[in-house]
C-alpha positions as CSV (number, residue, x, y, z in Angstrom):
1,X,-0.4,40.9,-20.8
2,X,-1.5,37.6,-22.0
3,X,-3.3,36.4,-19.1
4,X,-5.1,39.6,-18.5
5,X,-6.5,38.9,-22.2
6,X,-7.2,35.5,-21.5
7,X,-9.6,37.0,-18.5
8,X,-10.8,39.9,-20.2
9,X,-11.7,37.1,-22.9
10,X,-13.3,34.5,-20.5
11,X,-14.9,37.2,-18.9
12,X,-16.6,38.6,-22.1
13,X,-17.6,34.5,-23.1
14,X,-19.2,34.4,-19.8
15,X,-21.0,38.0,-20.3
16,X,-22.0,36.9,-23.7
17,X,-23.6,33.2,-22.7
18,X,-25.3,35.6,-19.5
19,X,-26.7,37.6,-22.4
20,X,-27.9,35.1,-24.1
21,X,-30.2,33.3,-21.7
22,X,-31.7,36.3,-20.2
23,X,-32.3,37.6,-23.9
24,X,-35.1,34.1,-23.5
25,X,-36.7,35.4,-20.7
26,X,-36.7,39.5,-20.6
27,X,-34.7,41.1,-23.3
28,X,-34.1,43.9,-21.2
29,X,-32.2,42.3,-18.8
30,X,-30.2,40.7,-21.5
31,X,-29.0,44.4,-22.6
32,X,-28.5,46.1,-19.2
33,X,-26.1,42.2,-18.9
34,X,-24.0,43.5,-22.1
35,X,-24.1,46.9,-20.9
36,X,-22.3,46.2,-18.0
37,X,-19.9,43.8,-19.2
38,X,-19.3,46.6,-22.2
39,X,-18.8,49.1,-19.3
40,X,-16.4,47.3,-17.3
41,X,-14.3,46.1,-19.9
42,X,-14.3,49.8,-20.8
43,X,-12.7,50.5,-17.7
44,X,-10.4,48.1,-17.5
45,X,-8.7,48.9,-20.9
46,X,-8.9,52.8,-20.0
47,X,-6.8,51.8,-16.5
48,X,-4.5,49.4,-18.9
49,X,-3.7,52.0,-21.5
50,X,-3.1,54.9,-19.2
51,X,1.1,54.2,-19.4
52,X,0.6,53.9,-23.1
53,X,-1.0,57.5,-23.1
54,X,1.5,59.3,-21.2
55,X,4.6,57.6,-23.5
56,X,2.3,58.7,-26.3
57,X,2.1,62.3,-24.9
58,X,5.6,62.2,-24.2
59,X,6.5,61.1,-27.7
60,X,4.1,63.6,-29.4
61,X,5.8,66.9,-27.0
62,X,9.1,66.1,-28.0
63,X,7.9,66.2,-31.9
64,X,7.7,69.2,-34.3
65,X,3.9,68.5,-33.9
66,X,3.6,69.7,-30.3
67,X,1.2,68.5,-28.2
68,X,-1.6,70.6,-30.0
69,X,-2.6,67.2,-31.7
70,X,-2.9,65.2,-28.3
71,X,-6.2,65.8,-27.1
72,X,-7.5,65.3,-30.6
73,X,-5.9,62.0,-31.1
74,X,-7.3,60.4,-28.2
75,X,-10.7,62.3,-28.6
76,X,-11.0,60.8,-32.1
77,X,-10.2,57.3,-30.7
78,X,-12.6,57.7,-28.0
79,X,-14.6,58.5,-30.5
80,X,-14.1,55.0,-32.2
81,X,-14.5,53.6,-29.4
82,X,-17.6,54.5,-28.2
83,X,-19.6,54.5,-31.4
84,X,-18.0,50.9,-32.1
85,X,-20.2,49.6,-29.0
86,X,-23.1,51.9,-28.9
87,X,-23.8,50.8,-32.8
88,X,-23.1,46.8,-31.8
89,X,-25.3,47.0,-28.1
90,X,-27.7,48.5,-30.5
91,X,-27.6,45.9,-33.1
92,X,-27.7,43.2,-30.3
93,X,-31.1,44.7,-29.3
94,X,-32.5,44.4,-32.6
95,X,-31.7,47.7,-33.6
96,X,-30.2,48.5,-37.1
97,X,-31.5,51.7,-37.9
98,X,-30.2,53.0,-34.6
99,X,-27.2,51.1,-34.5
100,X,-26.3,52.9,-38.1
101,X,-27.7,56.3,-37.3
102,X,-24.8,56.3,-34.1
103,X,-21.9,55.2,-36.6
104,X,-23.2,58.2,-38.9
105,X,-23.2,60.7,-35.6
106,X,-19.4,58.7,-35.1
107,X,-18.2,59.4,-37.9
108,X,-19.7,62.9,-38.4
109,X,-17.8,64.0,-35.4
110,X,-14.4,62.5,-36.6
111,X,-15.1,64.8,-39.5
112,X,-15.8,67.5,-37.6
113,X,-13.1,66.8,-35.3
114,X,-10.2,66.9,-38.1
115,X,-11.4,70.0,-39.9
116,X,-8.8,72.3,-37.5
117,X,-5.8,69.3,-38.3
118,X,-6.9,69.3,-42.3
119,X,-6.8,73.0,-42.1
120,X,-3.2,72.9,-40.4
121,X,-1.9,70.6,-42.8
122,X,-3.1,72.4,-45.7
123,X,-1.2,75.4,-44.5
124,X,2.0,73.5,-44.3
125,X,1.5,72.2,-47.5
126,X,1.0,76.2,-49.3
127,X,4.0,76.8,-47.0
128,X,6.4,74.3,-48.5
129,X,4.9,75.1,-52.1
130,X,5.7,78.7,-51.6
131,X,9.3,78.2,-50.8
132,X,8.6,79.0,-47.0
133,X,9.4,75.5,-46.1
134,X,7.7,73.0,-43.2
């Protein structure tokens, strides 16, 4: 694990210092450079986690929970994910306002994704409250 994080490191350094000196001579370039680097780092880290996601699944089935919250776990960290790099490639091209109106979009649909898992809890809650237990 350590080495593939050294690489995954040294790879981002070198995307970064790529970045950089095409940023001097067409800015565009230098943003389809950290696009790519951001899209295959992306990849590699989905093809890395996939064991971790099925031992989470597996753990989450045996629970009480069921595997109702599964999809909404991993949707809310894609979520994360996602608007974590759209907001910072926007920042790197000069772009606050756009860079903050994708965190608010980000975090908007977190919000809108936990609404069903608020409501569920709630209803455990009046359950336990009204003697009916968990």
């Amino acid at each position: 694990m350590v080495d593939s994080t050294v690489s995954t490191a040294l790879f981002c350094i070198v995307s970064a210092i790529l970045a950089v000196v095409l940023r001097q001579y067409n800015r565009e370039q230098s943003v389809m450079a950290s696009l790519a680097a951001c899209a295959a780092v992306a990849g590699g880290t989905l093809l890395l986690a996939a064991p971790a996601f099925d031992e989470i699944r597996e753990l989450l089935d045996e629970t009480a929970a069921g595997s109702g919250y599964i999809p909404v776990i991993f949707k809310a960290a894609a979520i994360c994910f996602i608007t974590q790099i759209t907001a910072e490639i926007c920042r790197d091209s000069g772009e606050n306002a756009i860079a903050s109106a994708a965190e608010l979009w980000g975090r908007g649909a977190l919000i809108y994704m936990s609404i069903p898992v608020a409501a569920e809890l709630i209803r455990m809650i009046n359950g336990v409250f009204e003697g009916g237990g968990i």
